[in-house]
N, C-alpha and C positions, 0 to 999 in steps of 0.2 A: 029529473035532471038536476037540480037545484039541489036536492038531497045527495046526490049522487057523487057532487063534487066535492066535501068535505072526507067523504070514506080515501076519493084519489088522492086528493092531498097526504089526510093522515099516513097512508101507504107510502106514498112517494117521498114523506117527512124520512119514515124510519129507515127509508130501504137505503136514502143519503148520510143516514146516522149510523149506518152498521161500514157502509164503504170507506166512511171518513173514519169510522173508529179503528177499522182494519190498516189502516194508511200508518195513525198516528203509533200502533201496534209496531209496523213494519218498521220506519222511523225510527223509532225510539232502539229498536232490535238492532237496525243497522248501526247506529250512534254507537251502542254499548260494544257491538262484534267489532266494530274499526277502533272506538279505542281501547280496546284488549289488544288488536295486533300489533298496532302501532306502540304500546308499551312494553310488547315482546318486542318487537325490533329493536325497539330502543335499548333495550337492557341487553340485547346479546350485542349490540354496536358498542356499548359501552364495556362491557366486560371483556370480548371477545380479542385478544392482546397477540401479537406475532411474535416467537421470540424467534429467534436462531440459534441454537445449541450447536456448539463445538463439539463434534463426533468423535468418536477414539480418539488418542492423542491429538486432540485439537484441532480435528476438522471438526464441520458441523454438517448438523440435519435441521432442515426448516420444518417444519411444524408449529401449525395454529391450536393453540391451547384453548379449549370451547367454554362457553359462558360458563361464569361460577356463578351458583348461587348468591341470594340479594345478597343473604348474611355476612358476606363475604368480602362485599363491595367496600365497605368503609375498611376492610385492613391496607394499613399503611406502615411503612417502616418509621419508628420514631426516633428523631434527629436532634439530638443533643445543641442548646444553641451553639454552643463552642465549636459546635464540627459546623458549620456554617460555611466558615471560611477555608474546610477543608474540601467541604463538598461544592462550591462555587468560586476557585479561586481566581482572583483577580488578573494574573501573568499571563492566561490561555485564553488563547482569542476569538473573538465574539463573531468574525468574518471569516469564509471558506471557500474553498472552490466549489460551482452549482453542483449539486448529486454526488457529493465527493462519497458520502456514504454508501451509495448504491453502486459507484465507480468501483470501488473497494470489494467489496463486495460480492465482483462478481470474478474478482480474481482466485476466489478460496475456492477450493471442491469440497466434495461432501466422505466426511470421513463415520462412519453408523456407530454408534457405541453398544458394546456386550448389552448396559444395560442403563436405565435412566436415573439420570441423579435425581436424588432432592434437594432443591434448593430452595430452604426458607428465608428468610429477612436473618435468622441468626444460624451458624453451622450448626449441623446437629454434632451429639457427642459423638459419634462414629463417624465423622466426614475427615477424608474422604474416603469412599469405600476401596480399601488397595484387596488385589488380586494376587494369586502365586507367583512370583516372579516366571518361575519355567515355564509358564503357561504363557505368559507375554510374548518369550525371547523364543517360545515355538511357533505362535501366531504370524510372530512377524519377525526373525531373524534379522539383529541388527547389522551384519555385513548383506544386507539384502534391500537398500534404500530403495530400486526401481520398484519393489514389487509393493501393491497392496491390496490388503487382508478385507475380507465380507465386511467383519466389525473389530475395533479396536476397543480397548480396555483401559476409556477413558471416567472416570468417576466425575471430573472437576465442573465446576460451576462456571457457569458466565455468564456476565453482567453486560448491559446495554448501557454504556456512559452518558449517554440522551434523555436516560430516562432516571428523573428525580430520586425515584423509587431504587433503580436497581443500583445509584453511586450509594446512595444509603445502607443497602444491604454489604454492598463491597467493601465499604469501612468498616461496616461488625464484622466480618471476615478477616479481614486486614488488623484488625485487633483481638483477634480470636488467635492469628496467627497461621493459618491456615492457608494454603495454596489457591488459589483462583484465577480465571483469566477476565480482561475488560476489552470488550469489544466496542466499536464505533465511535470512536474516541478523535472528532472533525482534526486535531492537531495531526496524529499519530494517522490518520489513515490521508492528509495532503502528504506529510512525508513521504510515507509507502507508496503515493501516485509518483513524486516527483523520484523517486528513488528508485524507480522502475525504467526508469531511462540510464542507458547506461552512460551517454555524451552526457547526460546531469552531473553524475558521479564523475566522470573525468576531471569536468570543470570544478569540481566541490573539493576534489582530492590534488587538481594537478600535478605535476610532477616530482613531488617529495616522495623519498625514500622510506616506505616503514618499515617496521618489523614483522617478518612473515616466519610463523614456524614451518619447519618442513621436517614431514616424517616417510621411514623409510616403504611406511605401510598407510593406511587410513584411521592408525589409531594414535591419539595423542593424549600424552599423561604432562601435566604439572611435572615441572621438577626448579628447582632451585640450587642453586651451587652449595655443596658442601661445603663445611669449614673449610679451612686452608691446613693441608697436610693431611686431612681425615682421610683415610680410609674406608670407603664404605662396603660393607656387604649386603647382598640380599640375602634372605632367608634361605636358601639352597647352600651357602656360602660362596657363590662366585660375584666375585667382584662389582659391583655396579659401574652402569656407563650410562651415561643421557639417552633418553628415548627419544627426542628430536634436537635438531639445531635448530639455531636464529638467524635468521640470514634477514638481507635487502631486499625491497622491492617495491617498484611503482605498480598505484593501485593498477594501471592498462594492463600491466605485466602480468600482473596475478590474477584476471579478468579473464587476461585471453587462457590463460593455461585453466583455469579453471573450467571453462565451456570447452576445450578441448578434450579435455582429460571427462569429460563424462562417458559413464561405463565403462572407466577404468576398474579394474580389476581392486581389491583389496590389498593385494600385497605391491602395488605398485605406489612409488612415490603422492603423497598428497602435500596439500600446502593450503596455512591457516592464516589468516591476513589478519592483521591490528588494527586498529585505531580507538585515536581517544582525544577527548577534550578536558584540560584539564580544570579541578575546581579551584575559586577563590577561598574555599577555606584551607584548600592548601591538598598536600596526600602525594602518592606517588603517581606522578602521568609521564610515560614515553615518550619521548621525542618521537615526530613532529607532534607538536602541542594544535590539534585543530581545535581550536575555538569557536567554530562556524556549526559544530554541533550543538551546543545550547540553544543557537536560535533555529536547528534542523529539527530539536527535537524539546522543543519547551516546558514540557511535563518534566524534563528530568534537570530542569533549574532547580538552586539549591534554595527553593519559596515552598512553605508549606500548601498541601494538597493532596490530594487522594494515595498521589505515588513517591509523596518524600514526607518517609513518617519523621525524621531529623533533619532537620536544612545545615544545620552549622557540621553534622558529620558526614553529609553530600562528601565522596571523595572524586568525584569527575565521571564521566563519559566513557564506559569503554565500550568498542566494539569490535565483534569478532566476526568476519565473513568466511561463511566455509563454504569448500566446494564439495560435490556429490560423494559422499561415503563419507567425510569424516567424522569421528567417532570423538569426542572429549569424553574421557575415562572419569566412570563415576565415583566421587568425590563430595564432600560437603564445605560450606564456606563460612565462616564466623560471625558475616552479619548478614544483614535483609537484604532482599534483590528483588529489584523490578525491571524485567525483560519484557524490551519491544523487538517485536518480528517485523523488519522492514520492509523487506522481500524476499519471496521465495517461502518455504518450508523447512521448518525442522524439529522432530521428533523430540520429547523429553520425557525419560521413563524417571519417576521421583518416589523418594520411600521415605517414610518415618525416620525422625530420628531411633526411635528404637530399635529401627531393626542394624541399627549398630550393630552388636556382638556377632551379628552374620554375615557382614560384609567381608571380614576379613581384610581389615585397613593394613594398610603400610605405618608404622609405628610415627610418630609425632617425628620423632629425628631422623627419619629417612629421607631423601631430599623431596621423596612425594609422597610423604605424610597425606591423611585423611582421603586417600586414594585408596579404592579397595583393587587389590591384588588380583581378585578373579577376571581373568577373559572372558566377559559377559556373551563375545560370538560363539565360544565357545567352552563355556564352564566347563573346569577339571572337579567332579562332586568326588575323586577319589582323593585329592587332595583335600578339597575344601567343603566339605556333607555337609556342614552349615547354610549352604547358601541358600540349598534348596528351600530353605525356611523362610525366608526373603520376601516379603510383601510389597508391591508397589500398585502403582498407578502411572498412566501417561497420558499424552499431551502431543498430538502435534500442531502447534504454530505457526501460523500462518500470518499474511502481509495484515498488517492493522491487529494484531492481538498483542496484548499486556499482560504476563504474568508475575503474579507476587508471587516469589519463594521466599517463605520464611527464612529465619535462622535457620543452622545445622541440619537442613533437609538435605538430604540425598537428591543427590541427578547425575543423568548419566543422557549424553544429546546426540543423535547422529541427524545428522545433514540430508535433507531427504532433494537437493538439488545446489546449485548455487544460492544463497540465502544471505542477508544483513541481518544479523542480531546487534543493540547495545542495549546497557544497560546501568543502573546506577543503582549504588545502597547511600542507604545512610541510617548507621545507625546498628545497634543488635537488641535482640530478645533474650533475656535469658529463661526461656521456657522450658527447653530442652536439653540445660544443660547436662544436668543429673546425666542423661541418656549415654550422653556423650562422655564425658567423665567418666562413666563405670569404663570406656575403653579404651581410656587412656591418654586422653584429651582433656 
């Protein structure tokens, strides 16, 4: 007995040394297996980024872009101190209405694009990638606003204003000289909310007279008054005549006929509303002078910022409200332009300066110079074979989007409803002159 109890012990020592070592085994296994998961979670929470891409002509597709690689993790867009003050400017304000971004937001549909852009911190050499033009204008026929296409044949980039990273990339963009759109932008999408009321607008605009084009169709061309006594001809030789008048009208007036006149027809009258706020460094602005736009739409005070690459040659405020179908005939403009989409949609099909030689412009002294000639609804290729050669890209625009069109780019806009566009330059590039100059300009 007395012998007996040392062998139980010894036994019962090891049998509690094998259970406890299996424990500390286990233990140890579980510690290492949770914190592996938990630094996977972590790294895909931290990487794992939402963006919202602008779909064909500027709608968008939501899509979550999946964790990148660690290597990955430290690229950042790098930010010259001097742009500081362009990327955090002091004028736009720090307070907003609650969820104004997701308010916004939920106003846009989803337009699918042909195919996905790349978007890195700087353009590539080939951005954006433009397409055949008659493959566009067959997709989606521009006397055809109601209808829309599986996917549109949009290239262009966009940036999320909120986020550090993507104002950064927008400024190499923006001085690359290249097309892009900026989204979520707390100023520009309170606007867009308050601007969606139509009794707002009444009150913003009351009862002043503007100036409203009106055409005999849905298509509207530039034109400017001939010298005095000229004579003009077109190319056919018949005489030239203005493609629309200027008439009056209160914004309610051109409101109502404009929700009226939806699914009107092409060849029936349209009508294109003004307005504008004029700048302090001076330029031409139309009477009535609203002023109550620079504090509607603050990004485009004449203050250095992402969207006024010149403050001192800000020339004002203009805005163009179109109703359903109409069509502003494509044309290029001399300096830079940044277009806010206030409400509503609208379509913008845009092309290199290059592809100048194939537009087939109206000559500099026509009264609608830099206008090209072809009826894009319906191209004449027996008169004009070149067009076919025409590369573009589009963009539809929606309430809260920002686009920069460089210098001398081509656009060409139809109206995909009732919609507020304005817009401000200041300023030009001359990158693309050459392009331009070989035709005549």
């Amino acid at each position: 007995m007395h012998k007996s109890r040392p062998k139980s012990r010894s036994k019962n020592r090891r049998g509690t040394s094998l259970v406890e070592n299996l424990m500390i085994i286990f233990l140890i296994t579980f510690v290492l297996v949770m914190g592996y998961m938990m630094t996977a979670l972590s790294k895909g929470d931290e990487y794992a980024k939402e963006y919202v891409q602008g779909g064909g002509g500027a709608g968008q597709t939501k899509k979550v872009l999946k964790a990148k690689p660690a290597k990955q993790k430290a690229q950042k867009v790098e930010v010259e101190s001097e742009d500081e003050v362009i990327l955090n400017p002091q004028h736009l304000a720090s307070t907003h209405k609650p969820h104004v971004k997701e308010d916004v937001m939920s106003l846009k549909n989803e337009y699918p694009r042909k195919d996905a852009p790349h978007c890195p911190p700087h353009p590539p050499s080939d951005y954006p990638h433009e397409y055949p033009i008659l493959d566009i204008l067959a997709n989606w026929p521009p006397d055809m606003p109601d209808f829309r296409p599986e996917v549109v044949y949009n290239s262009l980039c966009y940036f999320d204003y909120s986020l550090e990273g993507d104002r950064a990339a927008a400024l190499n963009y923006r001085k690359a000289e290249v097309p892009f759109v900026v989204r979520n932008i707390p100023d520009v999408d309170d606007t867009a909310l308050r601007w969606s009321d139509p009794m707002y607008m009444k009150n913003l605009l009351g009862n002043s007279n503007y100036k409203v084009e009106e055409s005999v169709n849905n298509h509207f061309m530039y034109w400017r008054n001939p010298a005095k006594g000229a004579k003009v001809k077109e190319r056919d030789g018949k005489t030239w005549t203005q493609p629309t008048e200027m008439i009056k009208m209160q914004f309610d007036e051109w409101l109502e006929k404009a929700e009226s006149y939806k699914g009107a027809k092409a060849e029936s009258k349209h009508w294109y509303f003004r307005v504008s706020g004029c700048s302090p460094n001076g330029g031409g602005c139309p009477s009535p002078n609203t002023q109550e736009l620079f504090d509607e739409i603050p990004i485009f005070k004449p203050q250095e910022s992402l969207f006024m690459v010149k403050p001192k040659s800000q020339r004002g405020i203009h805005c163009r409200f179109g109703m359903t179908g109409v069509i502003a005939e494509n044309h290029f403009d001399g300096s830079r332009n940044f277009i806010a989409l206030l409400m509503g949609e609208r379509r913008y099909i845009l092309s290199k300066p290059k592809n100048c030689k194939n537009m087939a412009l109206l000559p500099k002294e026509h009264p609608s110079g830099r206008h090209s000639e072809v009826d894009w609804s319906d191209p004449d290729l027996g008169t004009f074979p070149q067009f076919k050669k025409v590369t573009s890209t589009e963009v539809v625009m929606q309430a809260g989007d920002v686009l920069y069109l460089p210098t001398q780019w081509f656009h060409y806009i139809i109206s995909l409803g009732t919609n507020y566009q304005c817009n401000t330059r200041s300023g030009k590039s001359d990158d693309f002159q050459r392009d331009i100059r070989d035709c005549g300009f």
